[in-house]
C-alpha positions as CSV (number, residue, x, y, z in Angstrom):
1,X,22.6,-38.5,-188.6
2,X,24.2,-36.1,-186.6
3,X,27.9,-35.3,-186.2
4,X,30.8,-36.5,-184.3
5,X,32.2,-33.9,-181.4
6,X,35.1,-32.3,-182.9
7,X,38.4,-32.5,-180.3
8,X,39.5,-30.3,-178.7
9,X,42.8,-28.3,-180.0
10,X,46.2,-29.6,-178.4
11,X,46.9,-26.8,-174.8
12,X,49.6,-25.8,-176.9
13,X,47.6,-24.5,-180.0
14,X,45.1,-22.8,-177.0
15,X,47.8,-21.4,-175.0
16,X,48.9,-19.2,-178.3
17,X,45.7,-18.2,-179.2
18,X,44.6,-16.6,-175.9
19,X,48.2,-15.8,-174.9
20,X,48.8,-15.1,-170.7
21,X,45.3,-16.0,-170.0
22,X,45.0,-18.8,-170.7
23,X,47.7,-19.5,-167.9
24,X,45.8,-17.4,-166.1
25,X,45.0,-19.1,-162.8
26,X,41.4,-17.3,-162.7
27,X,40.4,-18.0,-166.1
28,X,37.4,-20.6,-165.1
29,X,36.1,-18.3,-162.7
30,X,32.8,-16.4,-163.6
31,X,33.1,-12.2,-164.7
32,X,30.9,-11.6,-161.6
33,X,33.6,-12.8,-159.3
34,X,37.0,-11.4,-161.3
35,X,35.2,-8.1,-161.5
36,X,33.4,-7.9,-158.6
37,X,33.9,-4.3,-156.5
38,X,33.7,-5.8,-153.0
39,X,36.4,-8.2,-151.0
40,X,33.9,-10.7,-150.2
41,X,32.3,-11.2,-153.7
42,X,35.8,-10.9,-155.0
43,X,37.3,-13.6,-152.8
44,X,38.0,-16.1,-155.2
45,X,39.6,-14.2,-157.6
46,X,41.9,-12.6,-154.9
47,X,42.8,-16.3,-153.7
48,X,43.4,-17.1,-157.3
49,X,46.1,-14.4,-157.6
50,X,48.3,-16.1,-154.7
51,X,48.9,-18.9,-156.9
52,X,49.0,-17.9,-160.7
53,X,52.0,-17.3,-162.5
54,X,50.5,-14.7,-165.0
55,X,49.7,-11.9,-161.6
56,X,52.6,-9.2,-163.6
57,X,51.3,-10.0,-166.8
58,X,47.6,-9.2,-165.7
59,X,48.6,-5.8,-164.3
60,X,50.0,-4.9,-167.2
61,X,47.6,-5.7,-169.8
62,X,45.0,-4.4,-167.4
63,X,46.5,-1.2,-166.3
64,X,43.8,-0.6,-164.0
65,X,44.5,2.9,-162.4
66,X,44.9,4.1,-166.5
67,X,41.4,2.4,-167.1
68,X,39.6,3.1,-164.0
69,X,39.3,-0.6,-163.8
70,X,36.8,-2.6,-161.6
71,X,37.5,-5.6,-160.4
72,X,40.5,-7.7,-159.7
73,X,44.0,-7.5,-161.2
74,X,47.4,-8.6,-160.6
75,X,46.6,-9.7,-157.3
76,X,44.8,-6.2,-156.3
77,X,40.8,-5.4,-156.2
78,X,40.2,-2.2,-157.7
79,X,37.7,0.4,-157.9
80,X,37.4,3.2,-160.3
81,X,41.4,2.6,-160.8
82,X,42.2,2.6,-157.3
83,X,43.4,-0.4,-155.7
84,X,41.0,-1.0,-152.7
85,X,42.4,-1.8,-148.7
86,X,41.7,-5.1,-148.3
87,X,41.0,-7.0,-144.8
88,X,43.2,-9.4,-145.4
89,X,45.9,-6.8,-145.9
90,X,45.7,-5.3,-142.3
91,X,46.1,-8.6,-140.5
92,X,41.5,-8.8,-140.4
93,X,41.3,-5.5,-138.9
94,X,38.5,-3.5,-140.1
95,X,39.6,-0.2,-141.7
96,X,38.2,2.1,-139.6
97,X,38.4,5.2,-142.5
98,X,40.9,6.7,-139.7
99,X,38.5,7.1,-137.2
100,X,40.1,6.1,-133.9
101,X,38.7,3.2,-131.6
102,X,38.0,3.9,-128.3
């Protein structure tokens, strides 16, 4: 006869075994989109950070210009452990790589 489902533990009991991430407002998302090395992949995650209340937290545990982190962190995408120019942050304009338009 097979067994009954166990419950599942009280948030409380979760929340201080995984700590900040658990609060984390990306923590259902899937690795390939919180570590993903392009905007558009990385979308989600990046629209996650503008609501969660852990983004400080994450940046610190993550230190990402120390680790030469990929992915995204504290509200940043990163690259090798340098935080990436996003579209988004120049208003949609393309970044040209200072090339001027014509």
């Amino acid at each position: 006869m097979p067994s009954a489902p166990q419950p599942s533990p009280p948030p409380s009991e979760v929340m201080e075994f995984f700590g900040w991430r658990a609060a984390a407002a990306c923590s259902g998302l899937p690795p390939h989109i919180v570590f993903a090395r392009r905007e558009a992949e990385a979308g989600p995650a990046l629209a996650a950070c503008d609501r969660c209340p852990v983004v400080r937290r994450c940046l610190e545990a993550v230190a990402p210009a120390e680790s030469w982190f990929d992915g995204v962190s504290g509200g940043r995408l990163w690259r090798n452990g340098r935080p990436v120019r996003l579209r988004r942050d120049t208003g949609g304009a393309r970044d040209t790589g200072g090339a001027r338009a014509a």
